[in-house]
DOGULUM-768040 format. One line per field, with one value per atom (N, C-alpha, C, O): chain; residue in three letters; residue number from 1; atom name; x, y, z. Coordinates in steps of 0.02 Angstrom, whole numbers. Layout:
// residues N
cadena <- (A, ...)
residuo <- (ALA, ...)
num <- (NUM, ...)
atomo <- (CA, ...)
u <- (X, ...)
v <- (Y, ...)
w <- (Z, ...)
***
This chain:
// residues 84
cadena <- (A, A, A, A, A, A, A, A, A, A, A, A, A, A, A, A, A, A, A, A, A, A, A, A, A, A, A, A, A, A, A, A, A, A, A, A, A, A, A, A, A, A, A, A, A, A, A, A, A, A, A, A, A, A, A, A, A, A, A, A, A, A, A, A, A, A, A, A, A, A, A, A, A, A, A, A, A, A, A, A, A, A, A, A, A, A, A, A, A, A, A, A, A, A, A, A, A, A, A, A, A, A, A, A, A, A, A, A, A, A, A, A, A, A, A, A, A, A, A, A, A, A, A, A, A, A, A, A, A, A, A, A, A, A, A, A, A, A, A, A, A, A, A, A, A, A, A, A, A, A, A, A, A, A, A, A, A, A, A, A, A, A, A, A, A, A, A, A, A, A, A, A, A, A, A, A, A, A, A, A, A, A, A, A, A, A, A, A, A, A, A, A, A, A, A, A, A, A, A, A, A, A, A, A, A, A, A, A, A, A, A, A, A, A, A, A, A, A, A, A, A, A, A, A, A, A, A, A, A, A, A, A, A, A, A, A, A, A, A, A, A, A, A, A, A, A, A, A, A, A, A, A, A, A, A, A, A, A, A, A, A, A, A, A, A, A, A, A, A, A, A, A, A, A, A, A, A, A, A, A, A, A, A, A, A, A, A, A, A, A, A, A, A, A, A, A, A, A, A, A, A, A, A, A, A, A, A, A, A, A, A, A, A, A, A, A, A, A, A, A, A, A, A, A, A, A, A, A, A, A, A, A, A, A, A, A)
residuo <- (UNK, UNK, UNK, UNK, UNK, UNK, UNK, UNK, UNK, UNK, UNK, UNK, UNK, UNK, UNK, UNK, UNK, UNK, UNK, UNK, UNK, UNK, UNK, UNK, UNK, UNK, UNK, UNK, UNK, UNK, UNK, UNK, UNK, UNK, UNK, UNK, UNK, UNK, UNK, UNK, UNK, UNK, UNK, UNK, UNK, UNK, UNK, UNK, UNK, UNK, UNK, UNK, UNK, UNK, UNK, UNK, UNK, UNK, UNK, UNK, UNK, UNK, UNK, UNK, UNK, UNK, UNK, UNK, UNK, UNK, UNK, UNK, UNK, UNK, UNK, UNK, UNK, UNK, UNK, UNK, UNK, UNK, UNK, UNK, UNK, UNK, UNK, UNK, UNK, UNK, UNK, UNK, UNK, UNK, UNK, UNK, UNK, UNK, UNK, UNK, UNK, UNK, UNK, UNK, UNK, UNK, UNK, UNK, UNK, UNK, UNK, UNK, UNK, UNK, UNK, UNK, UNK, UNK, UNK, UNK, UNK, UNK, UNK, UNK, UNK, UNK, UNK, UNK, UNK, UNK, UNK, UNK, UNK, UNK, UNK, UNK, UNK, UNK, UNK, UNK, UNK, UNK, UNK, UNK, UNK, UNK, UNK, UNK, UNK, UNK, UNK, UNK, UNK, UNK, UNK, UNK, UNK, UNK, UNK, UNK, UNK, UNK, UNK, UNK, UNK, UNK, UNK, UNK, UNK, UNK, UNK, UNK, UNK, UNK, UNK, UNK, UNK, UNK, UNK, UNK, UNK, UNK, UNK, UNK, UNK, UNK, UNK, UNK, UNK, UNK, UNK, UNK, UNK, UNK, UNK, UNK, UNK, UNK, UNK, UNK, UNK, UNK, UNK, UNK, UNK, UNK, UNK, UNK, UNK, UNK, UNK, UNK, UNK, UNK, UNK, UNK, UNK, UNK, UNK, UNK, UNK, UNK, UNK, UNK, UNK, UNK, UNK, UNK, UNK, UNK, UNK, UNK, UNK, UNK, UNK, UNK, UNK, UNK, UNK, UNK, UNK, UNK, UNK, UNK, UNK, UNK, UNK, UNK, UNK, UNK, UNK, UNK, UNK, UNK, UNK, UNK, UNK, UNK, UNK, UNK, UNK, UNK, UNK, UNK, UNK, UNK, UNK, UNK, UNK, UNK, UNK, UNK, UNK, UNK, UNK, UNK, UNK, UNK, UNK, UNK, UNK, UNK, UNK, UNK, UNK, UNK, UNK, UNK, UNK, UNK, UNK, UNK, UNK, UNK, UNK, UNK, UNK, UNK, UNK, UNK, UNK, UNK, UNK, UNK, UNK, UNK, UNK, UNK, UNK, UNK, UNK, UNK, UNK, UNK, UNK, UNK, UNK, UNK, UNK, UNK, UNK, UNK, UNK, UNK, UNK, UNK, UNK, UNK, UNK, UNK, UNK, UNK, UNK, UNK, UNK, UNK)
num <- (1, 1, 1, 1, 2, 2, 2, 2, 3, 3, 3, 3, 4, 4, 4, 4, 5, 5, 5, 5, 6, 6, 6, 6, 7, 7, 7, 7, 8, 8, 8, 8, 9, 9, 9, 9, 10, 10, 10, 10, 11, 11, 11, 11, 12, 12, 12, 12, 13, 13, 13, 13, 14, 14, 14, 14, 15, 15, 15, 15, 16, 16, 16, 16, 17, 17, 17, 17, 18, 18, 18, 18, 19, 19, 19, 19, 20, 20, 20, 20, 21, 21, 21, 21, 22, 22, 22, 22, 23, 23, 23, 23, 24, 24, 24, 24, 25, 25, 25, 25, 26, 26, 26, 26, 27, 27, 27, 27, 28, 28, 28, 28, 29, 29, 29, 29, 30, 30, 30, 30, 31, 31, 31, 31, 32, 32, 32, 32, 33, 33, 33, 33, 34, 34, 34, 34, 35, 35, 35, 35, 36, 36, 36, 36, 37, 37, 37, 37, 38, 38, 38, 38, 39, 39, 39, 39, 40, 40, 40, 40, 41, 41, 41, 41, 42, 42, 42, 42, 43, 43, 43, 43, 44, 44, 44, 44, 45, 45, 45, 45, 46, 46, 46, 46, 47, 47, 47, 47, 48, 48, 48, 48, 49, 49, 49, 49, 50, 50, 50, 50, 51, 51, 51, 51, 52, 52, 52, 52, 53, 53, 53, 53, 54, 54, 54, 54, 55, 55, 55, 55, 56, 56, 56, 56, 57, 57, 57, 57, 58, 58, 58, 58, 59, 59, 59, 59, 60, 60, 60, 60, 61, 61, 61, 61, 62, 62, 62, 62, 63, 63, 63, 63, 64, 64, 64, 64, 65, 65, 65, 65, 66, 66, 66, 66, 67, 67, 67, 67, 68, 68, 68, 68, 69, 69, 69, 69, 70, 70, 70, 70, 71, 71, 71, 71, 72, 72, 72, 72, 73, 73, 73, 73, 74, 74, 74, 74, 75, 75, 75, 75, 76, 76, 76, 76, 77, 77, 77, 77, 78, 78, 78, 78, 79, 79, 79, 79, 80, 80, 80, 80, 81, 81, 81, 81, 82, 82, 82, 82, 83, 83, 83, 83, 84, 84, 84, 84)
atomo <- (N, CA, C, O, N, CA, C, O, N, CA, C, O, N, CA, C, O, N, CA, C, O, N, CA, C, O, N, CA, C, O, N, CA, C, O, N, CA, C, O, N, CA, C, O, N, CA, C, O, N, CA, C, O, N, CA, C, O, N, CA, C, O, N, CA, C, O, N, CA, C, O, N, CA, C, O, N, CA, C, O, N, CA, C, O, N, CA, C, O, N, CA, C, O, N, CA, C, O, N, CA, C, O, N, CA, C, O, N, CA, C, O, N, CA, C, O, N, CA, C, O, N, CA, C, O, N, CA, C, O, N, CA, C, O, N, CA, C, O, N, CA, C, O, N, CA, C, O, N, CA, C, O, N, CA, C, O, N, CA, C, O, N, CA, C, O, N, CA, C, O, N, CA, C, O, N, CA, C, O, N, CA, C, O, N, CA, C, O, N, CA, C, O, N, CA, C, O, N, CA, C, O, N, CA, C, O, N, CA, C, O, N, CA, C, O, N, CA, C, O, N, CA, C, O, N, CA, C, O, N, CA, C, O, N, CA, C, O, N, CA, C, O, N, CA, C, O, N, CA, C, O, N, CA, C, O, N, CA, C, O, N, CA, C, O, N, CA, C, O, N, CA, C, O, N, CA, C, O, N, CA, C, O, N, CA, C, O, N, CA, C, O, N, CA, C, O, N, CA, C, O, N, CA, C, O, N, CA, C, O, N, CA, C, O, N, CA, C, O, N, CA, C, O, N, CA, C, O, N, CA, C, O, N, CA, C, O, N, CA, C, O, N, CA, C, O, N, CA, C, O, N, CA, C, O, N, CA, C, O, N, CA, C, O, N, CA, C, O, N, CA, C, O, N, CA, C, O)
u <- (5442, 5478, 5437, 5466, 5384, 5330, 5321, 5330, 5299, 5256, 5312, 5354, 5332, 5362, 5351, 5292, 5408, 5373, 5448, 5472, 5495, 5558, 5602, 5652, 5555, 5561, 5604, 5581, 5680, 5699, 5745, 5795, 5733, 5736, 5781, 5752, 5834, 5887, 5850, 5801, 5867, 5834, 5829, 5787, 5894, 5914, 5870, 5871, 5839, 5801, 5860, 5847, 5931, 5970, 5983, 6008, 5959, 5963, 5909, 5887, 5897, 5840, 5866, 5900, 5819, 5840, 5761, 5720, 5745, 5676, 5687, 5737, 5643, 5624, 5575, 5517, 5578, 5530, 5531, 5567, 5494, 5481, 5450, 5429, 5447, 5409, 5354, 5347, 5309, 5222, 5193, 5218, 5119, 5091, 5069, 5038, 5091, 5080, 5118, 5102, 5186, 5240, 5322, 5338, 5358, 5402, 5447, 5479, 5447, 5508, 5585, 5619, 5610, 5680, 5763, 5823, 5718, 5784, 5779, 5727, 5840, 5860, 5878, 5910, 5863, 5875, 5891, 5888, 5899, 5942, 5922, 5922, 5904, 5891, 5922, 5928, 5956, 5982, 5960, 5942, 5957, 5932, 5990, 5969, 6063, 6092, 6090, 6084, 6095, 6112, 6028, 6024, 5978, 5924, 5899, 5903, 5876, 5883, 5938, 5950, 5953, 6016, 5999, 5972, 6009, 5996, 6044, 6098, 6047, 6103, 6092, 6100, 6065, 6056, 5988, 5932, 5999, 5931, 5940, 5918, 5975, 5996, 5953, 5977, 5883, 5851, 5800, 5774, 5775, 5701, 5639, 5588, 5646, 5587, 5601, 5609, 5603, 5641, 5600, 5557, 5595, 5539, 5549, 5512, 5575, 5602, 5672, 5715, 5689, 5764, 5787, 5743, 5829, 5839, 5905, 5936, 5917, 5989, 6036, 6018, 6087, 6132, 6165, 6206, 6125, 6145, 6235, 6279, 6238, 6297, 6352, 6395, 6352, 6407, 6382, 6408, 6342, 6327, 6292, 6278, 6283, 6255, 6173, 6132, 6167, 6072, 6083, 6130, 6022, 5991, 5961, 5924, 5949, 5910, 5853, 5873, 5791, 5781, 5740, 5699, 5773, 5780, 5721, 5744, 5642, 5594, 5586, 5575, 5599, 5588, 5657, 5655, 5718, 5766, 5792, 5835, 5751, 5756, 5802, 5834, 5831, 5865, 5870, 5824, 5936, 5959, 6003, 6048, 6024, 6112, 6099, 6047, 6175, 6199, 6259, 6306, 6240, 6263, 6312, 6284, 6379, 6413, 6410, 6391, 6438, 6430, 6486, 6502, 6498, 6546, 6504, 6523, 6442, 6400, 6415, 6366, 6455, 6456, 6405, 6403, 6364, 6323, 6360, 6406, 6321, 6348, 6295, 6246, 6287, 6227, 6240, 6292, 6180, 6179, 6154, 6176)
v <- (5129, 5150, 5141, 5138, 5138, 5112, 5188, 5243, 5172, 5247, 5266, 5222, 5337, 5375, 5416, 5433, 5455, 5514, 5548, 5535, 5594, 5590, 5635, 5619, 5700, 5753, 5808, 5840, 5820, 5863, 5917, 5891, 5981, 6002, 6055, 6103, 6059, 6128, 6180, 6176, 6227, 6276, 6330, 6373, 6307, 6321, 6254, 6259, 6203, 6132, 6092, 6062, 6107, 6053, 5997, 5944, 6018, 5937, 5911, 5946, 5849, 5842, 5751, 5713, 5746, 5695, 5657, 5692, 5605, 5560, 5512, 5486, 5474, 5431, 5367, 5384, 5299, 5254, 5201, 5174, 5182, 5094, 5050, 5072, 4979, 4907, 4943, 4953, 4968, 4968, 5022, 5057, 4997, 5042, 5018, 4967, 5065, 5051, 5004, 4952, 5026, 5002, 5022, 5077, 4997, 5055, 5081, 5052, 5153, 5178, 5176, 5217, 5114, 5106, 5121, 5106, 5160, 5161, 5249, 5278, 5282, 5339, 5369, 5332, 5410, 5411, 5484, 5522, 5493, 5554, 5567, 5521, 5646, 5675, 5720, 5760, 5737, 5782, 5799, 5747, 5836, 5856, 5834, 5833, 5816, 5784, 5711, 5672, 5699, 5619, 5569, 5509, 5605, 5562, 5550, 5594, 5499, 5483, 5410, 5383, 5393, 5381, 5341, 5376, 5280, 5258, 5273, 5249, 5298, 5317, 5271, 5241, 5236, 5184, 5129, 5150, 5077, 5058, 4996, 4938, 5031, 4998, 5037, 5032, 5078, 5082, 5049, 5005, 5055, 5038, 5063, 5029, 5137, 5173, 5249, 5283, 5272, 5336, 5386, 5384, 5446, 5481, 5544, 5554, 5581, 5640, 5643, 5616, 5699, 5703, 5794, 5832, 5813, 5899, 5886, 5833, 5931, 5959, 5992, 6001, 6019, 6097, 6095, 6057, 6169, 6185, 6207, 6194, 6241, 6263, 6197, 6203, 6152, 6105, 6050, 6000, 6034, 5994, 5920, 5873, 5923, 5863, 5860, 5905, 5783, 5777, 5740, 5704, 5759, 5722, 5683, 5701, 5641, 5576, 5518, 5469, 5547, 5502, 5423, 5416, 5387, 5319, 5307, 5302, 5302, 5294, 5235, 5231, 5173, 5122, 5093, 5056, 5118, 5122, 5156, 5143, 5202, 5247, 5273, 5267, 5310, 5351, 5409, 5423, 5455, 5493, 5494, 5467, 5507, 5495, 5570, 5600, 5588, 5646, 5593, 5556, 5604, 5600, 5654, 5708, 5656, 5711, 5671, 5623, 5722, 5723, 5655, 5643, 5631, 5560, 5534, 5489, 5518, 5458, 5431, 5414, 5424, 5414, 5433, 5488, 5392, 5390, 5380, 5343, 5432, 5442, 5433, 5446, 5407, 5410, 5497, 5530, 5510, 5550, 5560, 5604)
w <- (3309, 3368, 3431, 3486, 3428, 3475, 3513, 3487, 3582, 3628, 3651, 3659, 3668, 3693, 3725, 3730, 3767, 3804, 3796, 3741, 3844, 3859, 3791, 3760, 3786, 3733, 3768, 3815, 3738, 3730, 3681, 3657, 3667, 3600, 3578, 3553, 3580, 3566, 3554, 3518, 3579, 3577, 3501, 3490, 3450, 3381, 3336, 3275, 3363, 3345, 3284, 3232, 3320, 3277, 3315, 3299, 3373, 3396, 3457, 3502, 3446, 3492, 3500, 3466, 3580, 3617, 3628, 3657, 3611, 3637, 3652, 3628, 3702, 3716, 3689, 3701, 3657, 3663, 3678, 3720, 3647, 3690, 3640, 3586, 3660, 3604, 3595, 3535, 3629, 3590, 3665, 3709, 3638, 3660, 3761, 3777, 3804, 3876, 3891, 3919, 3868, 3893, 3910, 3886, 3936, 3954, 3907, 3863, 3926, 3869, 3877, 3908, 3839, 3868, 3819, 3825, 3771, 3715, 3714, 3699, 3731, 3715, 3625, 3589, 3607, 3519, 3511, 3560, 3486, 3469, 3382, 3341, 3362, 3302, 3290, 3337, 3225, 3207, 3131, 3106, 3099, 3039, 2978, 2920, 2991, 2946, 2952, 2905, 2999, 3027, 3034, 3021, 3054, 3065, 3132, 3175, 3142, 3208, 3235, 3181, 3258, 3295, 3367, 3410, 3383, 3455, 3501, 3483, 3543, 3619, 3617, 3564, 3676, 3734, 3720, 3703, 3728, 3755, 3810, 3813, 3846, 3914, 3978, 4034, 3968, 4009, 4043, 4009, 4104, 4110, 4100, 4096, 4095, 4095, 4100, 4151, 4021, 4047, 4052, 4008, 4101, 4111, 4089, 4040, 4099, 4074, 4058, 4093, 3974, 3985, 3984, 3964, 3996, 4005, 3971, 3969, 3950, 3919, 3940, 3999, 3935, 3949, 3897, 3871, 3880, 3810, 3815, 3775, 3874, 3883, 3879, 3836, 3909, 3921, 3886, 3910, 3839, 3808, 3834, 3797, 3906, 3947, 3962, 3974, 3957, 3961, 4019, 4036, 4050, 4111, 4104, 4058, 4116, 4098, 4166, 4197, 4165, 4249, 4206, 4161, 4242, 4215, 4283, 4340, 4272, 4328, 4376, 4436, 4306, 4354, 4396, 4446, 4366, 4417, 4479, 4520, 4469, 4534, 4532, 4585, 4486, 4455, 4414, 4375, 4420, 4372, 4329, 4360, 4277, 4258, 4221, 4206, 4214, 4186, 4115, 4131, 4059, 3994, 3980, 3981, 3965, 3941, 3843, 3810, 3841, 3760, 3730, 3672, 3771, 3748, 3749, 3712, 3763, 3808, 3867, 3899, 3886, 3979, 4018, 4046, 4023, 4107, 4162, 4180, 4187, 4271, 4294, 4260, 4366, 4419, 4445, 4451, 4454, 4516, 4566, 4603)
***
């Protein structure tokens, strides 16, 4: 899965969201997704560089800052990216 950063973790740990990338000191551009029945799982790997991601536990949406685009997106639980 190569280097990563872009850790975030339900607060019950049934579900968690990371970040990686090809190798080592390079950018992290694939979103993945873990769950304890399913595994891990690729969202996206339509990023450039993803730097941090946050959750809401309440409404089910992750934040996502995409660095080298100069961006944010908000993910609802369909997968739909939105800018923000």
């Amino acid at each position: 899965m190569g280097d990563g950063r872009a850790l975030w973790v339900k607060s019950d740990e049934s579900l968690i969201y990371f970040g990686s990338g090809p190798g080592v000191n390079l950018d992290v551009t694939t979103l993945n997704q873990w769950t304890p029945a399913g595994g891990v799982t690729v969202i996206s790997s339509n990023f450039l560089d993803i730097g941090n991601v946050l959750g809401d536990e309440r409404t089910g949406d992750l934040y996502i800052c995409d660095r080298n685009a100069n961006r944010v997106y908000r993910m609802d639980t369909n997968g739909t990216l939105v800018t923000i």
